[in-house]
ZAFIDREN-758982 format. One record per atom (N, C-alpha, C): residue number from 1; residue in one letter; chain; atom name; x negated, y, z negated. Coordinates in Angstrom, 1 decimal. Layout:
N
NODE|num|residu|chaine|atome|X|Y|Z
NODE|NUM|A|A|CA|X|Y|Z .
...
END
This chain:
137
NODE|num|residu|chaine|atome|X|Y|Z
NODE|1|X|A|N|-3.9|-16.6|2.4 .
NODE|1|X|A|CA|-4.5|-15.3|2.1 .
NODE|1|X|A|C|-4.8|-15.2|0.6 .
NODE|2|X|A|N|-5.5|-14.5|0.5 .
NODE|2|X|A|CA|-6.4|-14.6|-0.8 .
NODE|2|X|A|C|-5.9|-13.0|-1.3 .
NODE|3|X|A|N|-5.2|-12.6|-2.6 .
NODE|3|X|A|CA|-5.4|-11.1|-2.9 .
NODE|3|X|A|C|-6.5|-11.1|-4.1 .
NODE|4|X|A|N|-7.0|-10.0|-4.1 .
NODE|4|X|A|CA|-7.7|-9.5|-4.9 .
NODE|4|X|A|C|-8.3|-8.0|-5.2 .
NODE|5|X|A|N|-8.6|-8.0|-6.0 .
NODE|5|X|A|CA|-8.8|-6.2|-5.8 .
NODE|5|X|A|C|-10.4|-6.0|-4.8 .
NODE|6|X|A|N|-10.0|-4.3|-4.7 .
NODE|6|X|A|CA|-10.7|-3.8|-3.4 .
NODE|6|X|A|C|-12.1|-3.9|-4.3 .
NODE|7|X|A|N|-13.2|-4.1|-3.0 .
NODE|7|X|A|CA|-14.7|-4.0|-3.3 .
NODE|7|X|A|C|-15.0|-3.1|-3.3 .
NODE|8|X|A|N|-15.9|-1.9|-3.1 .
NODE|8|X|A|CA|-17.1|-1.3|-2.4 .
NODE|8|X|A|C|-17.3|-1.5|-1.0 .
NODE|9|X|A|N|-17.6|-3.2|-1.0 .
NODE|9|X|A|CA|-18.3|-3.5|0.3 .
NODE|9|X|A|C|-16.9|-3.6|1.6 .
NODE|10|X|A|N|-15.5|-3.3|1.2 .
NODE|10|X|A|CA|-14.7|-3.5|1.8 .
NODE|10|X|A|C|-14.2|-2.2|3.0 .
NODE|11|X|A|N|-14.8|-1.0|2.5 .
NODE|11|X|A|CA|-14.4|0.2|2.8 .
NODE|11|X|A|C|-14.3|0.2|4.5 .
NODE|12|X|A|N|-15.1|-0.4|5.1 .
NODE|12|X|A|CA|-15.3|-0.5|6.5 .
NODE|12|X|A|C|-14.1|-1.4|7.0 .
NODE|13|X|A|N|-13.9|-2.5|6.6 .
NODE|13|X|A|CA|-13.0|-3.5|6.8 .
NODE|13|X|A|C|-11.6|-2.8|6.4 .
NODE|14|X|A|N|-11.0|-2.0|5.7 .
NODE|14|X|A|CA|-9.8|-1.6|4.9 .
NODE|14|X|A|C|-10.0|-0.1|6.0 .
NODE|15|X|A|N|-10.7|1.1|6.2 .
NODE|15|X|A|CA|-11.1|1.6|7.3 .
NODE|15|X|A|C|-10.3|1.2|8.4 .
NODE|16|X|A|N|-10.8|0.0|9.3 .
NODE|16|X|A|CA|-11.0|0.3|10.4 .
NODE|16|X|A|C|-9.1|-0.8|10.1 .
NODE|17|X|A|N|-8.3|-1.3|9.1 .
NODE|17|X|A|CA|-7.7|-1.6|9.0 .
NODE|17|X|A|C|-6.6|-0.5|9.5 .
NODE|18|X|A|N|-6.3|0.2|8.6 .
NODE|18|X|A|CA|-5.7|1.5|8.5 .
NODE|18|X|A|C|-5.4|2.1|9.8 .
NODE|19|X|A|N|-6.6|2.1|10.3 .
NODE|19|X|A|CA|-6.4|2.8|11.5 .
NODE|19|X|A|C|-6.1|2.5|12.9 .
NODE|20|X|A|N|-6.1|0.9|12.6 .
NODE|20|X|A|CA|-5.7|-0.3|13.6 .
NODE|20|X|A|C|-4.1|-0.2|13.1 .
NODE|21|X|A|N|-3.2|-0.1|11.9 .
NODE|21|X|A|CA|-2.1|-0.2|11.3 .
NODE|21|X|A|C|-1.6|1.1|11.9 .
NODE|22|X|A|N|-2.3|2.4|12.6 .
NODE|22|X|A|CA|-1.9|3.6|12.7 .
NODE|22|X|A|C|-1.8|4.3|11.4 .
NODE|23|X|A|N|-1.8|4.3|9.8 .
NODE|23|X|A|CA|-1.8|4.9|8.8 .
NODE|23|X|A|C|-2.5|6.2|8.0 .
NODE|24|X|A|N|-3.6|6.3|8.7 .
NODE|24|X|A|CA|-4.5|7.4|9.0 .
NODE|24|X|A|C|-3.9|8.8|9.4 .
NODE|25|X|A|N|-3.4|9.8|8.8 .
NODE|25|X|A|CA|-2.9|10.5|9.6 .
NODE|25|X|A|C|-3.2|11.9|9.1 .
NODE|26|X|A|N|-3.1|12.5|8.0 .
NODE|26|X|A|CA|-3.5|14.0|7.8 .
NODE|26|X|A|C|-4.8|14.0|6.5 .
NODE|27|X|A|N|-4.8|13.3|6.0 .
NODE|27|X|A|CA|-6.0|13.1|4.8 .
NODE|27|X|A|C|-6.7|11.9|5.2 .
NODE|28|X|A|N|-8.0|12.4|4.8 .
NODE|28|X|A|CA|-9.4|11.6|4.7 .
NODE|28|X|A|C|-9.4|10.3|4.0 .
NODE|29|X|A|N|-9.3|9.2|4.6 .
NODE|29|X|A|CA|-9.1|7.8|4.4 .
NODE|29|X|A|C|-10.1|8.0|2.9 .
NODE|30|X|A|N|-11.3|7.9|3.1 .
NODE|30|X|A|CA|-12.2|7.6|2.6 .
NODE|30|X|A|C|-12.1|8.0|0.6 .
NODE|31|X|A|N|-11.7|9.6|1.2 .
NODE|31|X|A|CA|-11.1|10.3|-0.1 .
NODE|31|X|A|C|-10.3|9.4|-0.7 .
NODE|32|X|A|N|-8.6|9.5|-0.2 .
NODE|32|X|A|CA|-7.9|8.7|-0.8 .
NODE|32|X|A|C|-8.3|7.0|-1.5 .
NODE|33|X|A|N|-9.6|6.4|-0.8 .
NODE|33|X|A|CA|-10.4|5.1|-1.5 .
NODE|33|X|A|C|-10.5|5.7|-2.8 .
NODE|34|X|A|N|-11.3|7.3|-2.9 .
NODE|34|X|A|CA|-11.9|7.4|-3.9 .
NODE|34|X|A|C|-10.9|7.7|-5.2 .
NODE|35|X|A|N|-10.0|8.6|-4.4 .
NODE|35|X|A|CA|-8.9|8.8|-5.5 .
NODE|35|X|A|C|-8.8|7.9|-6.7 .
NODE|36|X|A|N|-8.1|6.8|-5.6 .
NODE|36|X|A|CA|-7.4|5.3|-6.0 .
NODE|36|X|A|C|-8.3|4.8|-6.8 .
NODE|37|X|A|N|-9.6|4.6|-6.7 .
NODE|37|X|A|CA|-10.6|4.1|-7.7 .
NODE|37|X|A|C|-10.8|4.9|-8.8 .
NODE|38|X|A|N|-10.5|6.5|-8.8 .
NODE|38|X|A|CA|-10.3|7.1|-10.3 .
NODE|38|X|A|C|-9.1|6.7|-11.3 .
NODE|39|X|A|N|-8.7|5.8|-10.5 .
NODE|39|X|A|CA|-6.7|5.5|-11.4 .
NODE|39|X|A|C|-6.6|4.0|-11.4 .
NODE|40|X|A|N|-7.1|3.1|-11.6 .
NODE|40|X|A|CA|-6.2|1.4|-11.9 .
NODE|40|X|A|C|-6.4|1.0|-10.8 .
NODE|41|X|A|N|-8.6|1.1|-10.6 .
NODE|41|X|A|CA|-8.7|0.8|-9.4 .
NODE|41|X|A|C|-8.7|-0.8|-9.1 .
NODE|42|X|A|N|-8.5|-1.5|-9.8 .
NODE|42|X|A|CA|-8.0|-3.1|-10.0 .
NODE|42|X|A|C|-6.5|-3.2|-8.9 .
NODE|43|X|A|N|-5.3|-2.1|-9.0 .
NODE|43|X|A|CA|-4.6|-1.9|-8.7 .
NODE|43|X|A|C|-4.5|-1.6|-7.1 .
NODE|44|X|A|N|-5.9|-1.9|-6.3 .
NODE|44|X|A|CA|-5.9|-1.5|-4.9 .
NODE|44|X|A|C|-6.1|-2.8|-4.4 .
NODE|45|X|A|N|-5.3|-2.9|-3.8 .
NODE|45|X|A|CA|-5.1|-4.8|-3.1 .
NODE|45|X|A|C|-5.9|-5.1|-1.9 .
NODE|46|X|A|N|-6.8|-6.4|-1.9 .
NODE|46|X|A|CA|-6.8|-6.5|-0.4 .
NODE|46|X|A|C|-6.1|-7.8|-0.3 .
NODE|47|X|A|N|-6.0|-8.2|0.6 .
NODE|47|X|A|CA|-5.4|-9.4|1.4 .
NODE|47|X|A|C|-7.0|-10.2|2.1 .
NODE|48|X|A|N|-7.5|-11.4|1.6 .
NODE|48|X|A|CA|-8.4|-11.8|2.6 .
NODE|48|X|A|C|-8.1|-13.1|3.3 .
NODE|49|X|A|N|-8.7|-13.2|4.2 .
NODE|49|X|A|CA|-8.0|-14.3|4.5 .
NODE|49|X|A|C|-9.9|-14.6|5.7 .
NODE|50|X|A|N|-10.8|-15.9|5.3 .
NODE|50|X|A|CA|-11.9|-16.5|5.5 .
NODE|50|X|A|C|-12.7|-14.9|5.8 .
NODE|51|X|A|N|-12.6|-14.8|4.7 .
NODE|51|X|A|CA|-13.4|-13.4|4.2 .
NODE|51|X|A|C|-13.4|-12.5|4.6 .
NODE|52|X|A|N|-12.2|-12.0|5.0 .
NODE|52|X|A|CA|-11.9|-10.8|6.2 .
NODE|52|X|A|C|-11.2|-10.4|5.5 .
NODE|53|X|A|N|-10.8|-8.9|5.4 .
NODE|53|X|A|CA|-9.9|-8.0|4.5 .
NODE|53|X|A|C|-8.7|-7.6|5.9 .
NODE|54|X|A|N|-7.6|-8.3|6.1 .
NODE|54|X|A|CA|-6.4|-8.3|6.3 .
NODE|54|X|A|C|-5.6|-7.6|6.5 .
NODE|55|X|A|N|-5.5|-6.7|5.0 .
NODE|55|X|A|CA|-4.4|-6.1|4.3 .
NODE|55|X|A|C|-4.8|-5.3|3.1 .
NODE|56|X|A|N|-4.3|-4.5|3.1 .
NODE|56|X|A|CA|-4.3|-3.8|1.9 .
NODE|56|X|A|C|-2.8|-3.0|0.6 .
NODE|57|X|A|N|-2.5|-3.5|-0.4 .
NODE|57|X|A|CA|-2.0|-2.6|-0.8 .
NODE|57|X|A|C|-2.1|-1.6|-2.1 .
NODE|58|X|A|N|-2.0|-0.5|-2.3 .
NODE|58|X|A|CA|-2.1|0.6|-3.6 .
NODE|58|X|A|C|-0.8|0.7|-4.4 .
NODE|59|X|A|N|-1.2|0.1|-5.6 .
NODE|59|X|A|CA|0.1|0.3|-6.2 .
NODE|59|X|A|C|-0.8|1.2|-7.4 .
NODE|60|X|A|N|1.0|2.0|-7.9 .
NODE|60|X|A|CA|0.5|3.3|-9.2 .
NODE|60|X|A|C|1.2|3.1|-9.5 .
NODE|61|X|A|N|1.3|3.4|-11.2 .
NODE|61|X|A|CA|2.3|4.0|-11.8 .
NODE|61|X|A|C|2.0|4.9|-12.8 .
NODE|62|X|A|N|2.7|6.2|-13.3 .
NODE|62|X|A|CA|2.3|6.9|-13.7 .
NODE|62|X|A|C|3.1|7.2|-14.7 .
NODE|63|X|A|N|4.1|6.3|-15.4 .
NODE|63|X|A|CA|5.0|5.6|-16.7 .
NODE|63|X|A|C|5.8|5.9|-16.1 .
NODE|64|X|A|N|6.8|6.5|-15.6 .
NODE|64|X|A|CA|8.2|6.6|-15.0 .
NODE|64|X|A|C|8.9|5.6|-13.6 .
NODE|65|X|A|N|7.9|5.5|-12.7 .
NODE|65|X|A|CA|8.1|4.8|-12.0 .
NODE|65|X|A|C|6.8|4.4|-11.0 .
NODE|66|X|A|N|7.2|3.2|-10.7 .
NODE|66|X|A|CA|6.1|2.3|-9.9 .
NODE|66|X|A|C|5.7|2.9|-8.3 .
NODE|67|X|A|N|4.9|3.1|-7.7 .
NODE|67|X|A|CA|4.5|3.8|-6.3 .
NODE|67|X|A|C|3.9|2.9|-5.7 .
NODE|68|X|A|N|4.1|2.1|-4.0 .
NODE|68|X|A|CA|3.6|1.4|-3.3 .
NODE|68|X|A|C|2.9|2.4|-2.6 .
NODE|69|X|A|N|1.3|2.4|-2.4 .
NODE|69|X|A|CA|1.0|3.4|-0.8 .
NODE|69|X|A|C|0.2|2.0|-0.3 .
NODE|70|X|A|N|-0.2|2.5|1.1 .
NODE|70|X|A|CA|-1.0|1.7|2.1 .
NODE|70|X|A|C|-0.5|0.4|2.2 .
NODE|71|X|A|N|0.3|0.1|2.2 .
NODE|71|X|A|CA|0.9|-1.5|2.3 .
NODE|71|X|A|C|0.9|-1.9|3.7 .
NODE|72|X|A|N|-0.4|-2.5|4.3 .
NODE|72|X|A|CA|-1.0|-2.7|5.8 .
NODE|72|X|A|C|-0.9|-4.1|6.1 .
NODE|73|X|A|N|-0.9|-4.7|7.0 .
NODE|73|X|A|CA|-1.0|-5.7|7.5 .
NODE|73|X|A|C|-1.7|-5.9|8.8 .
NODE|74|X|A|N|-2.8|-6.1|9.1 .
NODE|74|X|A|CA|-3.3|-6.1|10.6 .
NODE|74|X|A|C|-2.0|-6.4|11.7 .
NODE|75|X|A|N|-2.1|-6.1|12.5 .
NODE|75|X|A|CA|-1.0|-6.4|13.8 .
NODE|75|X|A|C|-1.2|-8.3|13.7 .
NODE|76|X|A|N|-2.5|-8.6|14.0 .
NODE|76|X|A|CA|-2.2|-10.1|14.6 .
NODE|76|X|A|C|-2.0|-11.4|13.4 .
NODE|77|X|A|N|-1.8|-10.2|12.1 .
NODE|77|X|A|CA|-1.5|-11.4|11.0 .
NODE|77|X|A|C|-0.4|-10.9|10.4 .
NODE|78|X|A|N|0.9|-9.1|11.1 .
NODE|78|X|A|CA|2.2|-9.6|10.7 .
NODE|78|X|A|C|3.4|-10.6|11.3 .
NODE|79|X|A|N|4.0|-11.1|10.0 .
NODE|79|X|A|CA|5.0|-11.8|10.6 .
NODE|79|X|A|C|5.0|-13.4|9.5 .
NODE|80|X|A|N|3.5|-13.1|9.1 .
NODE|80|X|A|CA|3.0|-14.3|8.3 .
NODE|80|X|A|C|3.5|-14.6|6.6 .
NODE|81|X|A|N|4.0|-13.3|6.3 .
NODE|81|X|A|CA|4.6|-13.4|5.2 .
NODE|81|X|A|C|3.4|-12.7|3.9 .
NODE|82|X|A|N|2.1|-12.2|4.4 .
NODE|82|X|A|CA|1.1|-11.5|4.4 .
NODE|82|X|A|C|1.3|-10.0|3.1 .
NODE|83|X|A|N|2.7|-8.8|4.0 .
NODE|83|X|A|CA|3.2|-8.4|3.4 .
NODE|83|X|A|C|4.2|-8.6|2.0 .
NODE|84|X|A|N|4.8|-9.1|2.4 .
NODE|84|X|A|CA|5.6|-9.7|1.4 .
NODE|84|X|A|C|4.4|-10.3|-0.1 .
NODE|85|X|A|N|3.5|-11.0|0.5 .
NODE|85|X|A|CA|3.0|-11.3|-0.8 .
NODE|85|X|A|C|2.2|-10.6|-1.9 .
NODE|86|X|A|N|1.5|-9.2|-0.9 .
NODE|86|X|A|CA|0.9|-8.4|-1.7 .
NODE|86|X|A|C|2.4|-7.8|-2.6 .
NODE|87|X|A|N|3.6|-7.8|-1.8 .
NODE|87|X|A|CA|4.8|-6.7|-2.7 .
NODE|87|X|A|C|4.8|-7.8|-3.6 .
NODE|88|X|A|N|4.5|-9.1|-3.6 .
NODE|88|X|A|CA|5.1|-9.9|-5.0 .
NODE|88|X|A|C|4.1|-9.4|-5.8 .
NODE|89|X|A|N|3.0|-9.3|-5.7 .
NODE|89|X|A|CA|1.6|-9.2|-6.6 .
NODE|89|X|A|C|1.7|-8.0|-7.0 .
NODE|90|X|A|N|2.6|-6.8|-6.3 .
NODE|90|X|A|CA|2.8|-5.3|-6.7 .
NODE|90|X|A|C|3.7|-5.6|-7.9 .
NODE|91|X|A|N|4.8|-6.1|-7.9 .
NODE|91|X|A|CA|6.0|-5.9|-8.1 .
NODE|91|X|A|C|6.0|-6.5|-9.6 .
NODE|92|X|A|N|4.9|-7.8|-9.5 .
NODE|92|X|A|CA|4.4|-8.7|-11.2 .
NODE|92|X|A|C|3.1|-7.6|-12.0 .
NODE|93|X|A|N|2.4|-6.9|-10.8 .
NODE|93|X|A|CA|1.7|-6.1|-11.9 .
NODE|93|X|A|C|2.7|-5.3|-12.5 .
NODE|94|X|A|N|3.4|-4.3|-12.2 .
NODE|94|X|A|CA|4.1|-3.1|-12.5 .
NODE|94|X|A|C|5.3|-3.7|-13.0 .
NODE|95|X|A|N|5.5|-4.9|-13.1 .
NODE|95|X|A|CA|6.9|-5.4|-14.2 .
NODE|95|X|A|C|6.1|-5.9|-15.5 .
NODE|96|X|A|N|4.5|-5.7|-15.5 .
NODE|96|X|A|CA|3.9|-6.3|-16.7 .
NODE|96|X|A|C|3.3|-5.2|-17.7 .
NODE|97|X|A|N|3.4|-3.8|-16.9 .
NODE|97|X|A|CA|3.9|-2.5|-17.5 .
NODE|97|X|A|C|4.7|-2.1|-17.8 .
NODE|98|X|A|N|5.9|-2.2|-17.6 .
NODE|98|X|A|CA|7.0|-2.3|-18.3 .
NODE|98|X|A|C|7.8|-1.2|-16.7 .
NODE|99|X|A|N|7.5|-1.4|-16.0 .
NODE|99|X|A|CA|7.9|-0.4|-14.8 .
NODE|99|X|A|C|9.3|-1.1|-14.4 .
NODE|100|X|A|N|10.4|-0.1|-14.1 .
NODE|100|X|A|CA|11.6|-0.5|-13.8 .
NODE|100|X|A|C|12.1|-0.3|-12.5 .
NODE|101|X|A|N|11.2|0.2|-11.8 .
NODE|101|X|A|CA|11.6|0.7|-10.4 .
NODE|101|X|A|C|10.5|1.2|-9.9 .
NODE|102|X|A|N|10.7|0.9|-8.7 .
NODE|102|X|A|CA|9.6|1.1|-7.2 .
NODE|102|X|A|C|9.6|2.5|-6.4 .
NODE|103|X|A|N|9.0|3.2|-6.2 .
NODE|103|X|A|CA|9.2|4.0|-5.0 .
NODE|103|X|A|C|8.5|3.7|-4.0 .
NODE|104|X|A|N|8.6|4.1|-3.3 .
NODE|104|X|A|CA|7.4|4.0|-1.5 .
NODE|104|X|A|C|8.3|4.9|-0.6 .
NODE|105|X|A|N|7.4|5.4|0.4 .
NODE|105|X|A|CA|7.6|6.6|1.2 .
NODE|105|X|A|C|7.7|5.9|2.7 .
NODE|106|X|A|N|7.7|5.8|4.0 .
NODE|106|X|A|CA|8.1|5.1|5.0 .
NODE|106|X|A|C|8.2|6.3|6.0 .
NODE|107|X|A|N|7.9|6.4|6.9 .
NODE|107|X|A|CA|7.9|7.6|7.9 .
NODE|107|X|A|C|10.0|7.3|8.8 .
NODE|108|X|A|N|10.2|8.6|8.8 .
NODE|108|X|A|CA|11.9|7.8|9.1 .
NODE|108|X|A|C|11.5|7.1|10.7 .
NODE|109|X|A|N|10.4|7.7|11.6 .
NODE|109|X|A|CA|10.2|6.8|13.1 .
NODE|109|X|A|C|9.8|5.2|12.7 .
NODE|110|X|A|N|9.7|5.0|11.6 .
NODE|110|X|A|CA|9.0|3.2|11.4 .
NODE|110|X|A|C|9.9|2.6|11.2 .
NODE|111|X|A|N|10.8|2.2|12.5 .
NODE|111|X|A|CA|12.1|1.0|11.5 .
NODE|111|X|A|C|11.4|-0.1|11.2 .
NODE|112|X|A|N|10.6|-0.8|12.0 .
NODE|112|X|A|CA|10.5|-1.8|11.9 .
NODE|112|X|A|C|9.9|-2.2|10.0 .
NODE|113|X|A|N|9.4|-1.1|9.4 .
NODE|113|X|A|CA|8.4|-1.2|7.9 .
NODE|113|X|A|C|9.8|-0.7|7.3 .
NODE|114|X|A|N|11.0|-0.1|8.1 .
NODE|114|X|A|CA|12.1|0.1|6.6 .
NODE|114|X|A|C|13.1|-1.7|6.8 .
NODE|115|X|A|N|12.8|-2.1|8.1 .
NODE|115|X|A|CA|13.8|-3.0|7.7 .
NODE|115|X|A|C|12.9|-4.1|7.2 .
NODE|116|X|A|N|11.7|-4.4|6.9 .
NODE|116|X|A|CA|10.6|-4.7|5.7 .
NODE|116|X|A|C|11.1|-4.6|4.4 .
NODE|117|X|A|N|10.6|-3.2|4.5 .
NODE|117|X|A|CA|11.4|-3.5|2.2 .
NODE|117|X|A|C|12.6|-3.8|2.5 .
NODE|118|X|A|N|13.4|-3.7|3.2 .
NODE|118|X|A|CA|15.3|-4.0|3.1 .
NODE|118|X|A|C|15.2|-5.3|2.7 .
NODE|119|X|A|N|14.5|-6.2|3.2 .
NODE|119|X|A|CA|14.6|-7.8|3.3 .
NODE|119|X|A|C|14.3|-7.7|2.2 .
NODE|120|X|A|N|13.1|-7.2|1.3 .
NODE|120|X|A|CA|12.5|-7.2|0.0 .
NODE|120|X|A|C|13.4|-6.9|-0.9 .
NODE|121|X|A|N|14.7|-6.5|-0.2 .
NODE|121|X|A|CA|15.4|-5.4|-2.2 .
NODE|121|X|A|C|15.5|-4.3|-1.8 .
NODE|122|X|A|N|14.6|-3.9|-1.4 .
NODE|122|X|A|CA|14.4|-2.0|-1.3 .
NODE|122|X|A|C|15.8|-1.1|-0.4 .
NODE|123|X|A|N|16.3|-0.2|-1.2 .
NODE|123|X|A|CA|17.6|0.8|0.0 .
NODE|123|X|A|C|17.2|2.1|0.1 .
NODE|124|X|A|N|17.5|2.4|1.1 .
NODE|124|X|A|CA|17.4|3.6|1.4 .
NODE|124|X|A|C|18.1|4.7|0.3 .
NODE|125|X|A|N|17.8|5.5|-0.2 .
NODE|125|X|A|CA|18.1|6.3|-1.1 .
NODE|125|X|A|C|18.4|7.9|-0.5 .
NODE|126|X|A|N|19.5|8.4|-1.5 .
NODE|126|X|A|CA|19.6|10.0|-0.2 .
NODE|126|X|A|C|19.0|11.2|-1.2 .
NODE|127|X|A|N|18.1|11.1|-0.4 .
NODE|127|X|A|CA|16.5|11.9|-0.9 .
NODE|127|X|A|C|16.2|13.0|0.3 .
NODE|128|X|A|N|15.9|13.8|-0.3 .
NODE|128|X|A|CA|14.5|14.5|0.5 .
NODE|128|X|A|C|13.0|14.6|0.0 .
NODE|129|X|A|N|12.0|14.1|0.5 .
NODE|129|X|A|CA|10.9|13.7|0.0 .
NODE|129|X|A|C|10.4|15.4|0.4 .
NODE|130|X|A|N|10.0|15.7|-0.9 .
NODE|130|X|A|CA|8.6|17.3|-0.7 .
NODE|130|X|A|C|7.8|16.6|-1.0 .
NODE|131|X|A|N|6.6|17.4|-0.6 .
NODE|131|X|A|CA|5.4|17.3|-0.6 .
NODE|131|X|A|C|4.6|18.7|-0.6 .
NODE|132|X|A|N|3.7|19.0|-2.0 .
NODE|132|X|A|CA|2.8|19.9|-1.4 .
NODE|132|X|A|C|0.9|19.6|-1.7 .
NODE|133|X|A|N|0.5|20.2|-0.9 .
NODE|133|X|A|CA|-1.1|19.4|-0.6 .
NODE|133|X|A|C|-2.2|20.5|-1.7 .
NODE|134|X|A|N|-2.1|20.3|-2.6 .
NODE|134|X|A|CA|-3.2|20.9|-3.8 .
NODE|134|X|A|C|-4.9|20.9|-3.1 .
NODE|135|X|A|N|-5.1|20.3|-1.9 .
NODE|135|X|A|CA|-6.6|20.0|-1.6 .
NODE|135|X|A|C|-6.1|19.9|0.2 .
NODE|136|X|A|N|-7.1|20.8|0.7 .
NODE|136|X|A|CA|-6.9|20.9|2.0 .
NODE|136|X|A|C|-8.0|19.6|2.4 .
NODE|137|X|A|N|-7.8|19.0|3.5 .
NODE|137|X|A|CA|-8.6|17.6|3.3 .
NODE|137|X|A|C|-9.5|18.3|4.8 .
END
């Protein structure tokens, strides 16, 4: 697999990714592309692999701490180590910021994506995540 930052021409391929990964859920895919491209759009990952976009991951940081979103893997290429390599490529940008810690968010029904970062490092932390939506999508 090949990472590299996201195209333009990828939108369809990272699309129909998302929504094959089930990730898609209350805001406008498309939007959040555009967001991500107003902020360190270098910083939006794809995974290719014989010129097919795979995977995707969004890493931010906003000087306090590092943020993983979209970290996808098509169904028929997890297991390959796929994931894991975009988190090494997350983990060397945002350590070359001087970033000392990671966040990422995980739905509590997804064991299978929390025992993912476990293997990575990542613990569960005793949090309550808010959220409020500034833009009705």
């Amino acid at each position: 697999m090949i990472i590299r930052p996201y195209r333009t021409a990828d939108e369809a391929d990272v699309l129909a990714l998302w929504h094959e990964c089930e990730m898609v859920r209350w805001a406008d895919p498309r939007k959040e592309i555009a967001r991500k491209l107003r902020v360190n759009p270098e910083w939006f990952l794809v995974g290719e692999v014989a010129e097919r976009v795979i995977a995707t991951c969004m890493v931010g940081y906003e000087g306090h701490r590092g943020w993983i979103n979209f970290l996808a893997v098509a169904p028929r290429w997890q297991g390959g180590g796929h994931g894991r390599a975009l988190m090494v490529e997350a983990e060397r940008i945002l350590r070359g910021v001087g970033c000392v810690k990671i966040n990422l968010q995980v739905r509590t029904t997804n064991a299978k994506v929390v025992e993912f970062y476990e293997r990575l490092g990542f613990v569960t932390e005793e949090m309550i995540n808010l959220g409020k939506r500034l833009e009705r999508e």
